[in-house]
C-alpha positions, 0 to 999 in steps of 0.5 A: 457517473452511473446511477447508484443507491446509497445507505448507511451501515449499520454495524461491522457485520452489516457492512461484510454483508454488504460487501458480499455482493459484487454490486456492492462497494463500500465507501469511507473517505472515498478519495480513490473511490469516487474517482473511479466512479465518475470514470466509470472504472468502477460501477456500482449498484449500490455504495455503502456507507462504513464511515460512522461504525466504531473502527476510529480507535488506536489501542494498545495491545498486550504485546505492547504494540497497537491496533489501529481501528481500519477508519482511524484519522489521519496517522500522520498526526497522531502524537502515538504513532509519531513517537513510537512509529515515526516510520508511519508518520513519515510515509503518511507524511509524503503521501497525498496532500493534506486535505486527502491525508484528512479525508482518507482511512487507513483501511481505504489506503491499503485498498487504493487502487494504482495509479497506472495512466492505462489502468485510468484511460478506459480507451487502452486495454488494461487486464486489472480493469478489464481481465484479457484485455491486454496490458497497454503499459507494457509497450507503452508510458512505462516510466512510472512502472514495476521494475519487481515482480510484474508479469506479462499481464501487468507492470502496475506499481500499488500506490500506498506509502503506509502499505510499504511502512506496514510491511517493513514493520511486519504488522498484519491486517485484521479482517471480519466475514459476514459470518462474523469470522475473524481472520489475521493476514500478514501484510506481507501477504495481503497484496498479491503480485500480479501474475495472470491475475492482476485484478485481484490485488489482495488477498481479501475475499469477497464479503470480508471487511478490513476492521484493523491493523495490528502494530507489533512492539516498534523496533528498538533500531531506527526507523527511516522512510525515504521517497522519491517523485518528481516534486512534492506534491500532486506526484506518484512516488518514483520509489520510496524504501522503509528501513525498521531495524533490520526490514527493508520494503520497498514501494513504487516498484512492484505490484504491492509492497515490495519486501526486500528479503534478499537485501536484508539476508545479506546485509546480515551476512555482513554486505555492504548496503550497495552490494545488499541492494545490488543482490535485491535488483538481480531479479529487477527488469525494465521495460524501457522508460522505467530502466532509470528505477533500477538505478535510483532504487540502487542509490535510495536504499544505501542512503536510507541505510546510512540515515538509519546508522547516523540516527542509531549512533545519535548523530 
């Protein structure tokens, strides 16, 4: 690990202040933070600490939905967001192990970085470590890779289970500048695919900081997540598919959360739920080693589906 300064944050805008310079990275659990500093992946000059400003709060909005405070505890376990959201709790659930799930933010989550073994090996070329360098993955250990919206620059899948539970629910993400500007992002846009940019994963500026997630009024259908890895813990999903009423996401398959529009246009049009998933993995590709997603993503989504029918009938 390089050499750093670290201080604490004063307030929100501080913290976007701080933000605004590129030697700067700001710290909160620091699960996936300091792992890429002792790897030298990530090499800042200065961290800043944003853990103790008032961004823990979970409130209920007028709409009757709730804003969750970007540094809010572990959501797994919050009795609000078991009953109304149990979507969340069981994508929380699946994800880490429990002492990250403690120690881990909300905001942080969303910001974590893929877990792709060439974007962690800095002898391999990776184009979101190093932009140009190449993509080691895409002739390479491929298993765990994007079968959805990768590039010839990037097959990295985003790790996060909350962001794929948050993009079923069409909740958004609220963001302050270091002009105390305030903007609402959708999160199905706040992740960006790859293209011939994959180090930049999101659709966040520089200097601008993550303050809440806005939760609209749950669905009145059932809500569902499944996930599939190779044991329950210490193992990155395989692919995981969340089901909220009528909104289908997808994740471990893309480079961000993956909304599954096409299946959900036709299931509304009267298709069975293999043939709506079938119609979602028309645009799917493989690159070899991660060919057997296309498959199990075929099967997840049904079975999810039907989870969420037998719970709609009360069974």
């Amino acid at each position: 690990m390089r050499a750093f300064t670290y201080e604490r944050a004063g307030d929100v805008r501080a913290a976007a202040q701080a933000a605004a310079d590129p030697e700067v990275k700001l710290i909160a659990g620091g699960t996936n933070l300091l792992d890429l500093m002792k790897l030298r992946i990530e090499t800042p000059k200065r961290v800043v600490d944003i853990g103790g400003l008032p961004l823990k709060a979970i409130e209920a909005t007028p709409d009757g939905g709730l804003r969750v405070g970007a540094l809010a505890p572990h959501l797994g376990s919050n009795e609000e967001i078991r009953r109304r959201y149990p979507l969340i709790s069981r994508a929380m659930l699946s994800a880490g192990t429990q002492q990250i799930r403690n120690k881990a933010t909300v905001g942080g989550n969303l910001l974590q970085r893929t877990r792709c073994a060439y974007f962690y090996d800095t002898t391999k070329p990776c184009n979101k470590r190093s932009p140009g360098a190449g993509c080691a993955a895409i002739g390479g250990l491929n298993r765990m890779n994007a079968i959805l919206g990768a590039s010839d620059h990037c097959i990295a899948v985003h790790p996060s289970d909350l962001a794929v539970a948050l993009t079923a629910l069409e909740a958004s993400v609220e963001t302050v500048n270091a002009a105390g500007e305030t903007r609402s992002i959708p999160m199905e846009d706040f992740h960006r695919l790859p293209g011939d940019t994959p180090h930049i994963e999101t659709d966040l500026k520089r200097g601008e900081l993550i303050t809440a997630i806005v939760l609209p009024p749950p669905p009145a259908a059932p809500q569902v997540y499944r996930k599939v890895r190779d044991r329950a813990s210490y193992a990155a999903g395989l692919a995981s598919v969340a089901v909220a009423g009528g909104k289908i996401a997808l994740g471990a398959v893309a480079h961000k959360p993956w909304r599954a529009a096409e299946a959900e246009g036709a299931l509304a049009n009267g298709a069975s739920p293999a043939e709506a998933i079938a119609r979602e993995l028309e645009g799917a590709s493989d690159k070899g080693r991660n060919a057997f997603k296309i498959n199990l993503v075929s099967r997840l989504v049904p079975a999810a589906l039907a989870q969420a029918g037998e719970q709609g009938r009360g069974a």
